[in-house]
C-alpha positions as CSV (number, residue, x, y, z in Angstrom):
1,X,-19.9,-27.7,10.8
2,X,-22.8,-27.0,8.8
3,X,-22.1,-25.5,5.1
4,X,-23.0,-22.0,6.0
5,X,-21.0,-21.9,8.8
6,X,-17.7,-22.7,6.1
7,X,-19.0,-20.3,3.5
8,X,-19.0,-17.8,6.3
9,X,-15.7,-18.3,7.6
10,X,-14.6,-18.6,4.2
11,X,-15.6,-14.9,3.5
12,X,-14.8,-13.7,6.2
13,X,-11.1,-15.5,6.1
14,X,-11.4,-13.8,2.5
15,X,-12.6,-9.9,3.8
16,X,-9.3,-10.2,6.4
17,X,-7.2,-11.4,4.1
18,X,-7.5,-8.5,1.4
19,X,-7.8,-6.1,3.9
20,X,-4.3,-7.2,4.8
21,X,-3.3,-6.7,1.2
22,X,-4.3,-3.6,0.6
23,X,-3.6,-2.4,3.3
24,X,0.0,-3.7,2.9
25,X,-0.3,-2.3,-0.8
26,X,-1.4,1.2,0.1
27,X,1.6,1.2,2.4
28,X,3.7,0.6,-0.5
29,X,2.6,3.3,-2.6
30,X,3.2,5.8,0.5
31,X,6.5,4.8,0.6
32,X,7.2,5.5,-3.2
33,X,5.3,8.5,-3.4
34,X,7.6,9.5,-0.3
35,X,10.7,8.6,-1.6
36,X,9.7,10.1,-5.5
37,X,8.6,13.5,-3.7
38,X,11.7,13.3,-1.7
39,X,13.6,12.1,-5.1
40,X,12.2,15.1,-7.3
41,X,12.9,17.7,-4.6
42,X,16.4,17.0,-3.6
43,X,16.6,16.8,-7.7
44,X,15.3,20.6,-8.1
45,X,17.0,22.1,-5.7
46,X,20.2,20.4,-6.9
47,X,19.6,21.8,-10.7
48,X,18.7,25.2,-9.0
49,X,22.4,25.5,-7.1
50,X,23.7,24.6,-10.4
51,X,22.2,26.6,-12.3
């Protein structure tokens, strides 16, 4: 294989790779802005019936 055949692969390797982590990443933060929503909600209406 000539070099630009591995500095191809290489970035493109590189491109799939951090797609995966952000993609990974952006799931997370979903999740905790789900669950924090879902968190501060449930809190509300819990301080509303006792109040």
């Amino acid at each position: 294989m000539s070099l630009k055949v591995k500095i191809g692969l290489t970035m493109i390797i590189t491109m799939l790779a951090v797609g995966v982590v952000a993609s990974f990443i952006n799931g997370l933060l979903n999740g905790l802005m789900y669950i924090g929503t879902l968190a501060w909600v449930t809190l509300s209406v819990w301080l509303i019936e006792k109040g």
